[in-house]
C-alpha positions in Angstrom: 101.4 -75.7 -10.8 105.3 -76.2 -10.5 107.6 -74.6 -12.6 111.2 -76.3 -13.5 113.6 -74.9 -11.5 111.4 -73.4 -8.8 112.6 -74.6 -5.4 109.4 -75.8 -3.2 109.5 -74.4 0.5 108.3 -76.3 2.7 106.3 -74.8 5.3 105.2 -76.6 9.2 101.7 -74.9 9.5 98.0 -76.6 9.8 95.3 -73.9 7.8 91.9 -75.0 8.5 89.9 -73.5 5.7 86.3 -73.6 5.5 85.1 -74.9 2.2 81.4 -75.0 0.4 79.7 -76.0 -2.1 77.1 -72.8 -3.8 74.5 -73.8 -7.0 77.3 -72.9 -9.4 81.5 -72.7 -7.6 83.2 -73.6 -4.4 83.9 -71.1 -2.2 87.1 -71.5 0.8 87.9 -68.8 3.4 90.4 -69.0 5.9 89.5 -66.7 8.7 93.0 -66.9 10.5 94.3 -65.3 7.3 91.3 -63.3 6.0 91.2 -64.9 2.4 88.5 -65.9 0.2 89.4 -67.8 -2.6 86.5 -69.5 -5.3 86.3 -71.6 -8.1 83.9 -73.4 -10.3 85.3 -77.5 -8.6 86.2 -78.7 -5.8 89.9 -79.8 -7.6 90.1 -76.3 -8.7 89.7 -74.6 -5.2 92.2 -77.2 -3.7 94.7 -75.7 -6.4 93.7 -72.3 -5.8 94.1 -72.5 -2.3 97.8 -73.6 -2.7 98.4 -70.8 -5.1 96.8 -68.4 -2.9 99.0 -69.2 0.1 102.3 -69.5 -2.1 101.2 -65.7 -3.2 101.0 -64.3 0.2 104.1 -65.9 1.1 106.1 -65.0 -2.0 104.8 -61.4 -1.1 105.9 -61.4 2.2 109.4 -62.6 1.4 109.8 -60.1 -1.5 108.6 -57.4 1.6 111.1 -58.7 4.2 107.9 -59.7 6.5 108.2 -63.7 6.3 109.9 -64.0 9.1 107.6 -62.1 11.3 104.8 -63.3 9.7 105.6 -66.5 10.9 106.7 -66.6 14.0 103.3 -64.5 14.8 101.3 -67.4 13.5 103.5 -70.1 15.3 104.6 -71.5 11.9 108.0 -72.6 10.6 110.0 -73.1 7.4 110.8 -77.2 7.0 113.4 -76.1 3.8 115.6 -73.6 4.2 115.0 -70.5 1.3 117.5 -70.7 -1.4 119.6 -67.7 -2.3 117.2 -66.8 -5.3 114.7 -66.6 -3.4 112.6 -65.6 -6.7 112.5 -69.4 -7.6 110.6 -70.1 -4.6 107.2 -72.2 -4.4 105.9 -72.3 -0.8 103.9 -76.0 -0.3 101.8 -74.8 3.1 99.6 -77.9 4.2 95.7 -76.7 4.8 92.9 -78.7 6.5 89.7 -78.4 4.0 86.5 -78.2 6.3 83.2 -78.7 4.8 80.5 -76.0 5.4 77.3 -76.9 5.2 73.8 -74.8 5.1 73.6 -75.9 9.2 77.3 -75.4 9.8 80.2 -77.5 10.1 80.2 -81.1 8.9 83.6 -82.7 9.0 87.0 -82.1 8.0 87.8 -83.8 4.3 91.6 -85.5 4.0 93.7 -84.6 1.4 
């Protein structure tokens, strides 16, 4: 998850995702930020989540398009980036939403 000497960014943003349960994985998509991610528990999608956001923001800073990227979606950094900024971890706070087969059915706490 965390690696020593990673520095862990902490970013002010709420990302509803919409998460379900299918015969054999777990399956989350975050429409505001067109992603997809699945895996085979509902532990393991929580993890992959994180790791998926960390990756999109790791690649916008290596890109020069963080800062854009958030102020577009209203969000802002809680930690200042260090100066290497290739020992960064982003921590970006999500809302998991259960989907059900008749829609939405409530919002689970982390």
């Amino acid at each position: 998850m965390y690696n020593v000497g990673e520095m862990i960014v902490r970013v002010d943003a709420n990302v509803q995702w919409q998460v379900a349960a299918h015969q054999y994985s777990w399956v989350g998509v975050c429409e505001p930020l067109k992603l997809t991610v699945e895996a085979d528990t509902y532990g393991e999608l929580m993890e992959s989540i994180s790791e998926t956001l960390d990756a999109v923001l790791s690649d916008l800073l290596k890109s020069n398009e963080l800062p854009l990227f958030l102020k577009t979606h209203g969000w802002t950094l809680a930690t200042p980036l260090p100066a290497k900024p290739e020992d960064v971890r982003f921590d970006v706070p999500f809302i998991p939403a259960m989907i059900g087969a008749d829609g939405p059915q409530g919002v689970v706490f982390q």
